[in-house]
C-alpha positions as CSV (number, residue, x, y, z in Angstrom):
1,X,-2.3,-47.9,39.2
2,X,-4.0,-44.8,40.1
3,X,-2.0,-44.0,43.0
4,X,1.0,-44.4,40.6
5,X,-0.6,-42.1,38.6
6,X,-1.2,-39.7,41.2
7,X,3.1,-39.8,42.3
8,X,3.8,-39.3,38.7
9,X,1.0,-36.2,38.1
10,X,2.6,-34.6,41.0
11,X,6.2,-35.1,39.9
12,X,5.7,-33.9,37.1
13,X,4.2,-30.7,38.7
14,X,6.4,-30.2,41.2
15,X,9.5,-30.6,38.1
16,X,7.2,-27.3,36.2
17,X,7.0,-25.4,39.1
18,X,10.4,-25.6,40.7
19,X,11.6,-25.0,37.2
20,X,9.3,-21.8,37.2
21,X,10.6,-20.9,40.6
22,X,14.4,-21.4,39.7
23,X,14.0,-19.1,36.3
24,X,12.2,-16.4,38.5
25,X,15.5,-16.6,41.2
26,X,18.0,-16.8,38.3
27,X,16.1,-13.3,36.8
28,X,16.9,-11.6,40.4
29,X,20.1,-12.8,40.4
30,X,20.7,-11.1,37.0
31,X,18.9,-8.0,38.0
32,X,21.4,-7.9,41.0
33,X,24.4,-8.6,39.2
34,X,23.1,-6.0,36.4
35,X,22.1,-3.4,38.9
36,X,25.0,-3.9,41.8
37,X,27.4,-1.2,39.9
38,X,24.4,1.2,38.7
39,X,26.8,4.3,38.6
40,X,29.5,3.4,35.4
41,X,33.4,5.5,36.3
42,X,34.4,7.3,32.6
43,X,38.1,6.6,32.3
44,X,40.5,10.0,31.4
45,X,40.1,9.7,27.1
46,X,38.3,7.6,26.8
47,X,36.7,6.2,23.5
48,X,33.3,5.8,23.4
49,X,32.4,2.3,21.4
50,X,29.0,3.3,19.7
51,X,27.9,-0.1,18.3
52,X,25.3,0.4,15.8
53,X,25.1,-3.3,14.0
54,X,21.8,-4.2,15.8
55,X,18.2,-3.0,15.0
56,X,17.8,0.8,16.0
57,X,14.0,1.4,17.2
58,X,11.9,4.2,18.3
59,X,12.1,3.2,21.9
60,X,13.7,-0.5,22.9
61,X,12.6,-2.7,25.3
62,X,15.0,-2.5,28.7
63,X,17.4,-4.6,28.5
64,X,17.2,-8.0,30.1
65,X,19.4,-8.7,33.2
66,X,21.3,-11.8,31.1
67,X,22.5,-9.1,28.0
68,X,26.2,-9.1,29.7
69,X,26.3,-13.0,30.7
70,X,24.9,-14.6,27.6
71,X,25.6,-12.0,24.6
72,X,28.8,-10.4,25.8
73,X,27.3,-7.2,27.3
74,X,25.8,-6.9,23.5
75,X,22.4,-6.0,22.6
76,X,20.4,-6.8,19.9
77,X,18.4,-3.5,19.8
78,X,18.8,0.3,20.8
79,X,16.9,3.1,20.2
80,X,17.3,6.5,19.2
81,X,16.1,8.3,22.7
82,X,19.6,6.4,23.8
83,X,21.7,6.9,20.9
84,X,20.8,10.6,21.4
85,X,21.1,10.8,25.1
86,X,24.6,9.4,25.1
87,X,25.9,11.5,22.0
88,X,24.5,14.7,23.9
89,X,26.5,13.4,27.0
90,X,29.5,12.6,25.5
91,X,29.4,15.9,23.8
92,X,30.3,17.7,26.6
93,X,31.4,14.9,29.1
94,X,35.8,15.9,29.7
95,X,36.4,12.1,29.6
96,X,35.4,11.4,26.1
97,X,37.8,12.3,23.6
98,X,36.1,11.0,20.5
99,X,33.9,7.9,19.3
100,X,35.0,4.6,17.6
101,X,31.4,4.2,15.6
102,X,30.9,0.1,14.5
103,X,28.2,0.5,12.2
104,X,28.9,-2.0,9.4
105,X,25.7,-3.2,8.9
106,X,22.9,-1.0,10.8
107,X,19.2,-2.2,10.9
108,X,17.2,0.6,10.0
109,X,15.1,2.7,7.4
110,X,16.4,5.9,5.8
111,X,14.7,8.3,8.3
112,X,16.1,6.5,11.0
113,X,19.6,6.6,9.8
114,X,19.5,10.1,9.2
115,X,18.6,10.8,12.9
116,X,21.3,9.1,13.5
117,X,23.9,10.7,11.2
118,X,21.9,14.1,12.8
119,X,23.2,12.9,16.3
120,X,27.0,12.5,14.9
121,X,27.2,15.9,13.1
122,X,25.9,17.4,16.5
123,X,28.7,15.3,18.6
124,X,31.4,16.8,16.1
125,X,30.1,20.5,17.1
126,X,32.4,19.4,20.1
127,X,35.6,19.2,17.8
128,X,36.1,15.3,19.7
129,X,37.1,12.5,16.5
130,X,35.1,10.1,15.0
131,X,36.5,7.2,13.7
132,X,34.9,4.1,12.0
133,X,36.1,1.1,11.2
134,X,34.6,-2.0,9.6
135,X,35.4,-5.3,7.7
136,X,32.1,-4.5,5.6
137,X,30.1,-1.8,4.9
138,X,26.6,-1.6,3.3
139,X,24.8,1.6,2.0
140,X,23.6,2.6,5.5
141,X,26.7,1.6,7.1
142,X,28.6,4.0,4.1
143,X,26.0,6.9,5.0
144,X,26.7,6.9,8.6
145,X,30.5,6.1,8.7
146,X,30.6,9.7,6.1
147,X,30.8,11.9,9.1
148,X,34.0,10.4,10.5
149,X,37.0,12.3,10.7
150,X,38.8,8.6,9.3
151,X,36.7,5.7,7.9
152,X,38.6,2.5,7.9
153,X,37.3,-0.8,5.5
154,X,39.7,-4.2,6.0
155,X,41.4,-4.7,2.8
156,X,40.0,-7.8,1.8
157,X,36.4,-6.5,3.5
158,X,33.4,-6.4,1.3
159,X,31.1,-2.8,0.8
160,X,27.7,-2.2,-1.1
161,X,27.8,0.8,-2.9
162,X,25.3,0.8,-6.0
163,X,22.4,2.9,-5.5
164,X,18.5,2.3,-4.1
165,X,15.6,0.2,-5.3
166,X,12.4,-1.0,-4.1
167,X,10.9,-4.4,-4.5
168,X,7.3,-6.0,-4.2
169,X,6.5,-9.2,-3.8
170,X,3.5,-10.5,-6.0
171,X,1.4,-13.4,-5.0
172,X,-0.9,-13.6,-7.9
173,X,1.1,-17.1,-8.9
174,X,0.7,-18.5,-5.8
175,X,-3.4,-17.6,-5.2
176,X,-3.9,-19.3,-8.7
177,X,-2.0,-22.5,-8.0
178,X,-3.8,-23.0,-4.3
179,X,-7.0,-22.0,-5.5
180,X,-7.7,-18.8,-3.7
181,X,-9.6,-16.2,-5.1
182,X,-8.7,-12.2,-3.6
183,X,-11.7,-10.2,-3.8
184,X,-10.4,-6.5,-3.8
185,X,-11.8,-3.1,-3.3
186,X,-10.4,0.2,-2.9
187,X,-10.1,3.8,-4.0
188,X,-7.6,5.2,-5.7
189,X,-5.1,4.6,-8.4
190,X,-2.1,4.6,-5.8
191,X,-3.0,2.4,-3.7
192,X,-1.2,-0.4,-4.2
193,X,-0.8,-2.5,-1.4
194,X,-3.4,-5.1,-2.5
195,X,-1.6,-5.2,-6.3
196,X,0.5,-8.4,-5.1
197,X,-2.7,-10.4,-4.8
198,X,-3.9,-9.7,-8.1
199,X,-1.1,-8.8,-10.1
200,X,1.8,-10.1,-11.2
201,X,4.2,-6.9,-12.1
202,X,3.6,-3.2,-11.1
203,X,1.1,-1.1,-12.3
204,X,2.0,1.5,-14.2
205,X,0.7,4.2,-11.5
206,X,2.3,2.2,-8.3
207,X,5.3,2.2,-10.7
208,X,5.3,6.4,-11.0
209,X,4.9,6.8,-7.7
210,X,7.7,4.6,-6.6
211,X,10.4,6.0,-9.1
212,X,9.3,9.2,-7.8
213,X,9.8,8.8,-4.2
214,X,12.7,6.4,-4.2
215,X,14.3,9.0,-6.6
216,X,13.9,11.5,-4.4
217,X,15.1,9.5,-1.6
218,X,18.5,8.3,-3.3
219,X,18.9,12.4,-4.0
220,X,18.8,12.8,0.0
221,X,21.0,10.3,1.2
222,X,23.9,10.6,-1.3
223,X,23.4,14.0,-1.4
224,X,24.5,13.8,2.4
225,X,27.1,11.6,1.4
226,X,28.5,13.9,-1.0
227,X,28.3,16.7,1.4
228,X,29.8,15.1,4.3
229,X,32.8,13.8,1.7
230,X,33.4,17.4,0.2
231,X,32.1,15.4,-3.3
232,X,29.6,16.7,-5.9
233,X,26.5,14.5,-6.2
234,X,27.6,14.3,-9.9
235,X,30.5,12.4,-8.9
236,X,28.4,10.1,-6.9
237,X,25.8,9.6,-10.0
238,X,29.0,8.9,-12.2
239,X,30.0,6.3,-9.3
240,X,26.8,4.7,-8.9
241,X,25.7,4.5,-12.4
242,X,29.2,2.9,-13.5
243,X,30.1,0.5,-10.6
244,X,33.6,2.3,-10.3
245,X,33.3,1.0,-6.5
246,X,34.5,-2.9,-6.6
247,X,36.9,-3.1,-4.4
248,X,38.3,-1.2,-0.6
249,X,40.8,0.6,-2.6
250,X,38.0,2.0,-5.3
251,X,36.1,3.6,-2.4
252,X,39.3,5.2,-1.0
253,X,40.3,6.4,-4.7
254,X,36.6,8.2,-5.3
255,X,36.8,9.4,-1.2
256,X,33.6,7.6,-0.3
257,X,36.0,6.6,2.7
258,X,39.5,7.8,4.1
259,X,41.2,4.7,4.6
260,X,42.0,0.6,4.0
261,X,43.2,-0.9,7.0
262,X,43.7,-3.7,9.4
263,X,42.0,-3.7,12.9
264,X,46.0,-2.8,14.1
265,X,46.7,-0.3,11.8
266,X,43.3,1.3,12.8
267,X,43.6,1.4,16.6
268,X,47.5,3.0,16.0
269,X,45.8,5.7,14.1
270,X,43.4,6.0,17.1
271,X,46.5,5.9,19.6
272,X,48.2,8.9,17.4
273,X,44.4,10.7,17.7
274,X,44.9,10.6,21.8
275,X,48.5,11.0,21.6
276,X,49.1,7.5,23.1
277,X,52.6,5.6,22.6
278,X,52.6,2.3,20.7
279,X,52.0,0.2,23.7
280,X,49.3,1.9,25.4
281,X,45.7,0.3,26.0
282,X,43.2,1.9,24.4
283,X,39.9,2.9,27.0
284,X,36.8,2.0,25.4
285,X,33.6,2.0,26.9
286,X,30.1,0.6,25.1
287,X,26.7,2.5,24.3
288,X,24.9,0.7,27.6
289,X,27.9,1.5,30.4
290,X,28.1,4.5,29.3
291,X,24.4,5.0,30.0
292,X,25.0,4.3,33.3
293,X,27.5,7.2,33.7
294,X,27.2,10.9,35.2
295,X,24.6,12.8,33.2
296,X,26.4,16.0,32.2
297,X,23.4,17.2,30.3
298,X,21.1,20.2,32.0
299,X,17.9,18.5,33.2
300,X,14.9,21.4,33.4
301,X,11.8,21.5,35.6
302,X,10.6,18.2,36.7
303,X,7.1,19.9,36.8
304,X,7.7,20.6,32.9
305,X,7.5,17.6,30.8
306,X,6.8,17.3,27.0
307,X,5.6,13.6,26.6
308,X,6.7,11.2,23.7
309,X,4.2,9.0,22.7
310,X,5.8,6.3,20.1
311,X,3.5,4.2,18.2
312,X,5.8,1.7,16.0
313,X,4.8,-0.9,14.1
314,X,1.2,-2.1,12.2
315,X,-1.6,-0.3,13.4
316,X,-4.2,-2.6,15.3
317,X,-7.1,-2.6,17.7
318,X,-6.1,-3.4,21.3
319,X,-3.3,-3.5,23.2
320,X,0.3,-2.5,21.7
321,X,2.6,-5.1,21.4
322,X,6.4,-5.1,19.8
323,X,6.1,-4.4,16.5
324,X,2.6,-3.1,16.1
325,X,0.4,-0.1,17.5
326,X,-2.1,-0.8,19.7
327,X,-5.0,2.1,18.9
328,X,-6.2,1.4,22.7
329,X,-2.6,1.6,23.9
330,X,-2.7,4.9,22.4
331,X,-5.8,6.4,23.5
332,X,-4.9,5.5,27.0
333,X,-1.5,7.2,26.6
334,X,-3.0,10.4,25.1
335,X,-5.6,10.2,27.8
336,X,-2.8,10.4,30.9
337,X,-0.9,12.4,28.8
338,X,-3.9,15.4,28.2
339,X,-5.0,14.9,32.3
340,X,-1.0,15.3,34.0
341,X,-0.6,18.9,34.5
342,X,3.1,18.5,34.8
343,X,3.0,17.5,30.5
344,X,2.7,20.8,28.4
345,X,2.7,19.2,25.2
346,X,2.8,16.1,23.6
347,X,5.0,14.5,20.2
348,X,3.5,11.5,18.8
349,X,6.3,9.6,17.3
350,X,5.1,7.3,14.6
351,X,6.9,5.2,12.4
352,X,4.4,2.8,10.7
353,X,3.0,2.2,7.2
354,X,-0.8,1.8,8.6
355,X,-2.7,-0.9,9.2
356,X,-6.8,-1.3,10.4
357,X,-8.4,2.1,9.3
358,X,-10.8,1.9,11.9
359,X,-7.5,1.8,14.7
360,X,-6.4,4.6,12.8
361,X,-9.7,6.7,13.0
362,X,-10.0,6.1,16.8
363,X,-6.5,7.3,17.3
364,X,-7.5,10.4,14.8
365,X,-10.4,11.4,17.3
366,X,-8.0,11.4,20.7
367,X,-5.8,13.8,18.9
368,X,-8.1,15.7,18.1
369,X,-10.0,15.9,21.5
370,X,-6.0,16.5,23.1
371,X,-5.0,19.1,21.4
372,X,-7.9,21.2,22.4
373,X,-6.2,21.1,25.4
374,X,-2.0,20.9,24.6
375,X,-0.4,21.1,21.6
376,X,0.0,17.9,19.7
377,X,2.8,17.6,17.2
378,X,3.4,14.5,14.9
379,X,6.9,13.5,14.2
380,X,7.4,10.9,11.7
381,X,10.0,8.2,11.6
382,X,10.9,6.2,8.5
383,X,7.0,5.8,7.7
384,X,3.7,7.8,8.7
385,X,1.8,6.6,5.6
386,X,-1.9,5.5,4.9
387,X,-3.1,5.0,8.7
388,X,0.3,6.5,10.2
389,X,-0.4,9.4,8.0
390,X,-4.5,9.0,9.5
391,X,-2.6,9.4,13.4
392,X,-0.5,12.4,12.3
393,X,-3.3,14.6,10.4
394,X,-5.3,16.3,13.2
395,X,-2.0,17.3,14.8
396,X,-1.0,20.7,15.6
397,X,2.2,20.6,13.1
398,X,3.6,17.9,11.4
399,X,7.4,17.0,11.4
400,X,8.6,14.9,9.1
401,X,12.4,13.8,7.6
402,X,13.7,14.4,4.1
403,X,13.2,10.5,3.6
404,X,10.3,9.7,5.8
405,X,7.8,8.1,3.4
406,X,4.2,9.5,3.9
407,X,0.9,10.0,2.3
408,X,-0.7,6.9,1.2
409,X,-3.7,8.4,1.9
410,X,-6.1,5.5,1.2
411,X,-8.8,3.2,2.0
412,X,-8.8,-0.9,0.9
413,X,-10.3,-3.8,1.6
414,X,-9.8,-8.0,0.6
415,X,-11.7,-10.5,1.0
416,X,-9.9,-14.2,0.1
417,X,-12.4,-16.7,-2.0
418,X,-11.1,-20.0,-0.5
419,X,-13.6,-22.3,-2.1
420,X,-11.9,-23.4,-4.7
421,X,-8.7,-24.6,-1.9
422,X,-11.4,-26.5,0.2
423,X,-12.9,-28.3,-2.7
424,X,-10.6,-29.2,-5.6
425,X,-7.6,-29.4,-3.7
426,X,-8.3,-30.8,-0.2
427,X,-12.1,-32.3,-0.8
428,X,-13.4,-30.2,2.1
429,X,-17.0,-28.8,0.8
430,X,-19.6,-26.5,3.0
431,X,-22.9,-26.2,3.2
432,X,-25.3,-25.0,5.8
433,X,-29.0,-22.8,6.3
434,X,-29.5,-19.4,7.6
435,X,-31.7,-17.3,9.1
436,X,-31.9,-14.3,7.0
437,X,-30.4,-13.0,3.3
438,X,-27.2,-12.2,4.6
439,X,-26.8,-14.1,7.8
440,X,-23.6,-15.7,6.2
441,X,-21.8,-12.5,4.6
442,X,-19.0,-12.6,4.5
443,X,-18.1,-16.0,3.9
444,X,-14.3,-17.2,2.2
445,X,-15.7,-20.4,1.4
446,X,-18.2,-19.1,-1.4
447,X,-18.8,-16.5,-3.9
448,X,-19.7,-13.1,-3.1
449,X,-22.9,-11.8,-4.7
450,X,-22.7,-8.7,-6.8
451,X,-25.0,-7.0,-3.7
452,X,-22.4,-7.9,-0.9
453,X,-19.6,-6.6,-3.1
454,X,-21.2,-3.4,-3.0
455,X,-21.9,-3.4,0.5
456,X,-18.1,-4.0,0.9
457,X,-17.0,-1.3,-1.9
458,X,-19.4,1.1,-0.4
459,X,-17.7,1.3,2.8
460,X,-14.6,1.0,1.5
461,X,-15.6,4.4,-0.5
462,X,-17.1,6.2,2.9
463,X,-14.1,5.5,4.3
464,X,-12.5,6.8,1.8
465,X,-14.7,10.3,2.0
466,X,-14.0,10.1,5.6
467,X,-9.9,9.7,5.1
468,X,-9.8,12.8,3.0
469,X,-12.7,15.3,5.1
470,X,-10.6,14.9,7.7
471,X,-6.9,15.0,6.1
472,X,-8.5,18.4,4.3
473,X,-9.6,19.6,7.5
474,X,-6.2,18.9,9.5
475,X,-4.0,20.2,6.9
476,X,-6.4,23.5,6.3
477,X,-6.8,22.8,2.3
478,X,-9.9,22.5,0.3
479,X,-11.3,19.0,-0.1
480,X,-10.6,19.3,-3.6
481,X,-6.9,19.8,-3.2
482,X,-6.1,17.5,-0.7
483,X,-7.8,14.5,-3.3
484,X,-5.1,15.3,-5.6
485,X,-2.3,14.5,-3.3
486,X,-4.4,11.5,-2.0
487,X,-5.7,8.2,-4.3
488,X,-3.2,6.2,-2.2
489,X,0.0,8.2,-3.7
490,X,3.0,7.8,-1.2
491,X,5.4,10.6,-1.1
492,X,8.5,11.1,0.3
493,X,8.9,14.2,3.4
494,X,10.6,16.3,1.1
495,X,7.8,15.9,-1.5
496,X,5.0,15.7,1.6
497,X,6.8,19.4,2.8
498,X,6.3,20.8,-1.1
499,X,2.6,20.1,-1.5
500,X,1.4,21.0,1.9
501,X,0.7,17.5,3.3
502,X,4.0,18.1,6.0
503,X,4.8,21.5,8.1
504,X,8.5,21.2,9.1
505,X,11.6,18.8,7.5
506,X,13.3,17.3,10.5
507,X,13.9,15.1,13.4
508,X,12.4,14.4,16.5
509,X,14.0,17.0,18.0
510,X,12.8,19.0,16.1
511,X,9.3,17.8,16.6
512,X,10.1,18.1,20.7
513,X,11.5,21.9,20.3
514,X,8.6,22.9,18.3
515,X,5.8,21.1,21.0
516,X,8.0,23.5,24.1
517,X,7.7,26.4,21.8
518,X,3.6,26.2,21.2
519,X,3.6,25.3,25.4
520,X,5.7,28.6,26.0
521,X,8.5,26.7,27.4
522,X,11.6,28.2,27.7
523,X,14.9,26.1,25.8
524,X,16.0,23.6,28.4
525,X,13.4,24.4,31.3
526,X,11.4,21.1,30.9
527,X,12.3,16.9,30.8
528,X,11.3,14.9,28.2
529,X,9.1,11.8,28.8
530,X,8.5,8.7,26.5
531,X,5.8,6.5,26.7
532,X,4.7,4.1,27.0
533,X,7.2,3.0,29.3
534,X,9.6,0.4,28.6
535,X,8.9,-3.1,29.5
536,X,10.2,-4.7,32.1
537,X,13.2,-7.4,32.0
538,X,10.8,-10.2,32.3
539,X,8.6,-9.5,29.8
540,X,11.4,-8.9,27.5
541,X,12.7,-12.3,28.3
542,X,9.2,-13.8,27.4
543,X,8.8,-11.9,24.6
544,X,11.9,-12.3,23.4
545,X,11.9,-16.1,23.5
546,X,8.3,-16.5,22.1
547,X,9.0,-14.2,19.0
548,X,12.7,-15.8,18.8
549,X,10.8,-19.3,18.6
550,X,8.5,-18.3,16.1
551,X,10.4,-16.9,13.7
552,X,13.6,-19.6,14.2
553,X,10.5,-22.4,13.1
554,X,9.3,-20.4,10.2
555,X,13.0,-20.1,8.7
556,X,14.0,-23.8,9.7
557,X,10.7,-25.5,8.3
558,X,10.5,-22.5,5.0
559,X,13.9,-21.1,4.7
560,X,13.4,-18.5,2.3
561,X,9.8,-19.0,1.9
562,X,9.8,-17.9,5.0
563,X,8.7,-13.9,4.7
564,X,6.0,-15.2,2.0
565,X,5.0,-17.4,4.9
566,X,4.4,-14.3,7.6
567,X,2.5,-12.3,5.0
568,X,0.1,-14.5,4.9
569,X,0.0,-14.5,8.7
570,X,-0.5,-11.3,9.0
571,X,-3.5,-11.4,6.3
572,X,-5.1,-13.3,9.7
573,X,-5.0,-10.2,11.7
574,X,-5.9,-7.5,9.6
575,X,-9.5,-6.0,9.8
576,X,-11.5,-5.8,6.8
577,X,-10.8,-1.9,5.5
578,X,-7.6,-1.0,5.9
579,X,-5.6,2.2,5.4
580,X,-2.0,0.8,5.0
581,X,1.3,1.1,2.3
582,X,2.3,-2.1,0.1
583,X,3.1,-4.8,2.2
584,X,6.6,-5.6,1.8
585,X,8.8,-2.4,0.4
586,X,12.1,-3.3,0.9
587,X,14.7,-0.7,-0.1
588,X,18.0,-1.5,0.1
């Protein structure tokens, strides 16, 4: 029996590590068959197929060598460093007559769209076409596709049109019917990202603030519409606050887009664009092959580089993962970045609604001790609030888009009172001896005395002090100033530029231009390098397929309990003080 055993322990070995071995080989077979035609041949006028209906991030993972064989040569992600890269190269490339822009449905926040939609309106400094077409289009989609020279919707396609809102989700309901009790603290009227564990609606401040800065965003982004489509912005307000846009033909009549068409009709307005007869194949060649093309752009001194540090995501202690910035990740990278001669200056990208304060104050302190070497300036993506606001504050200048959301300036903490759970509804009770007064603080399975509430509140409150000392400091206003633009109030870049809390309204190129002029760089004398660097195919693989697993379980066992469900997860991870926005703002 035991040598039977023994034949099946090892066949069952030898099954996991030949199966290990064979997915290693088949991922160098792919990265040989991705990497055997590095160099991509442009076609005479050709069309270049900028797909956009995937998430746009700060910086995406490489993609994995099974992206052409198992998707279609389709990705699910791309970032903006790539998006620009190829505009500026297709700008001046003689092969590329114009762009067919597939954007009906674009993952991405406001900020990140506009970069976007900043890229386009360069391209069409080149005098090249851009057409879009689309069989639906939603608000981002409608806000990209209004810099084409012709915007095509399918007849019978569906569009979102209707204006902007932002939504909370409150879990008050839920804490009471479980039996958990949140214990909050925090400073400041604003800050209302702990409102949906003890509330039920808004509060009447979270409720200012967010008319306020999703006001001011709706004035941006149709007021780039309206610009873009030669419209006034009281024509869009009449539009939006009526519905008049139902149907295809309804966006057409109120020039939102150019035209209604099939996918035909479409490519023979494209063939008339080139000049092509009837019959004549159309050349089009996708974001990722045309990466892999000639680059026409000027690259400057190798020994001049302005490094992009891009921290996207939740703010955490320890390593950077996808999705979330790791505050050692960080460090290290402003570490290299401050020692390697050959970097001048330094842009750290951030697009994140906070997270741990202490992360936060860590990252504070290497900014602080770089840019007494190099400039430092912060450009902010679609958020840099609360502790991506902390990460942006000590920086030289601060960059910021119309629609970036910011601010937040804040400090809470939560503690969850699960007692109540344990006993009453699942019969679990605790109990246990210590060695000193406070040896079990803090606990979730009992009440908090009044003393160990204090002790929380209390450093909830330094941290506070601390948040705004150095925010005053960074930003070069009195201490009494900078509290009135703090108590957790979010504001929009626009609003941030008005009261002092941003430098400069733009984009990350913006940001990058500015670093090169404080290094005494001359315009195109230098290369720009992003870090960290890009993960390798493999890990994406193994990332891919344990985040793709994770969230495929949560939808199939919660369906649309599902985000509720990963709130709470995350409620696992967080430290105890925290400087972050609400949890879930959705604006759609």
């Amino acid at each position: 029996m035991l040598q039977f055993l023994k034949y099946v322990f090892a066949t069952i070995v030898g099954i996991f590590l030949f199966t290990i071995l064979s997915f290693i080989i088949l991922i160098g077979i792919g990265s040989l068959m991705s990497s055997s035609d590095t160099k991509t041949q442009v076609e005479l006028n050709s069309v270049l197929k900028l797909d956009l209906n995937q998430v746009i991030r700060e910086n995406a993972a490489e993609d994995d060598p099974f992206t052409e064989i198992l998707s279609g040569g389709s990705s699910s992600q791309v970032s903006l460093p790539q998006i620009q890269e190829a505009l500026a190269n297709a700008k001046i490339d003689p092969n590329i007559k114009g762009i067919y822009l597939k954007a009906e449905n674009p993952i991405a926040g406001m900020a990140t769209l506009k970069e976007v939609r900043e890229y386009l309106l360069d391209f069409k400094k080149s005098k090249k076409f851009i057409y879009s077409y689309g069989e639906t289009m939603t608000e981002g989609s409608i806000y990209l596709c209004s810099v084409a020279d012709k915007s095509y919707l399918n007849p019978v396609g569906g569009l979102d049109f209707n204006g902007l809102s932002a939504n909370y989700s409150f879990m008050k309901g839920l804490f009471e019917k479980i039996g958990v009790k949140p214990e909050i603290f925090r400073v400041g009227d604003f800050k209302s990202a702990v409102e949906p564990f003890f509330l039920t609606k808004m509060s009447d401040a979270n409720r200012l603030q967010t008319q306020s800065f999703i006001s001011d965003m709706a004035n941006n982004f149709y007021g780039d519409i309206a610009a873009s489509r030669k419209i006034t912005m009281d024509e869009i307000n009449n539009i939006l606050n009526n519905a008049l846009i139902q149907e295809p033909t309804d966006a057409v009549k109120y020039k939102i887009i150019t035209n209604t068409g099939y996918w035909d009709e479409f490519e023979t307005a494209l063939r008339h664009e080139l000049g092509y007869k009837e019959e004549k194949k159309i050349e089009y060649i996708g974001l990722n092959k045309y990466l892999k093309a000639d680059k026409l752009v000027k690259e400057g001194d190798n020994s001049k580089r302005i490094a992009v540090i891009v921290g996207e995501g939740d703010i955490l202690s320890g390593e950077s993962q996808d999705g979330t910035i790791g505050s050692e990740t960080i460090v290290k990278e402003l570490q290299k970045a401050r020692k390697d001669t050959k970097i001048k200056a330094i842009v750290l990208r951030i697009n994140s609604g906070g997270g741990s304060a202490m992360a936060s104050d860590v990252m504070w302190r290497e900014v602080e001790l770089t840019k007494k070497v190099k400039p430092v300036i912060a450009s902010m993506g679609d958020y840099a609030a609360s502790g991506g606001y902390y990460m942006a504050m000590a920086c030289d200048t601060i960059v910021a888009q119309p629609t970036t959301l910011t601010g937040s300036i804040g400090i809470f903490g939560v503690m969850f009172n699960i007692e109540k759970l344990m006993n009453e509804k699942l019969g679990v009770t605790f109990d246990g001896v210590n060695s000193h007064k406070y040896a079990n603080f803090p606990s979730a399975t009992r009440t908090m005395t009044d003393a160990e509430k204090n002790m929380i509140q209390n450093g909830v409150n330094k941290g506070y002090e601390s948040f705004t000392t150095k925010a005053a400091k960074g930003r070069h206003m009195s201490i009494e100033k900078l509290k009135t633009l703090a108590s957790g109030r979010v504001w929009t870049g626009s609003q941030a530029k008005a009261n002092g809390l941003v430098d400069v309204i733009g984009g990350v190129g913006d940001a990058i231009r500015i670093a090169a002029q404080k290094a005494k760089l001359q315009d195109c004398d230098y290369r720009i390098k992003y870090l960290p660097i890009k993960k390798s195919s493999f890990e994406s693989i193994i990332e891919k397929l344990g985040n793709n697993q994770e969230e495929a379980k949560l939808k199939a066992y919660l369906g649309d309990f599902a985000p509720y469900a990963k709130q709470l997860k995350n409620l696992q991870s967080m430290d105890k003080v925290q400087a972050r926005m609400p949890f879930e703002l959705e604006i759609k």
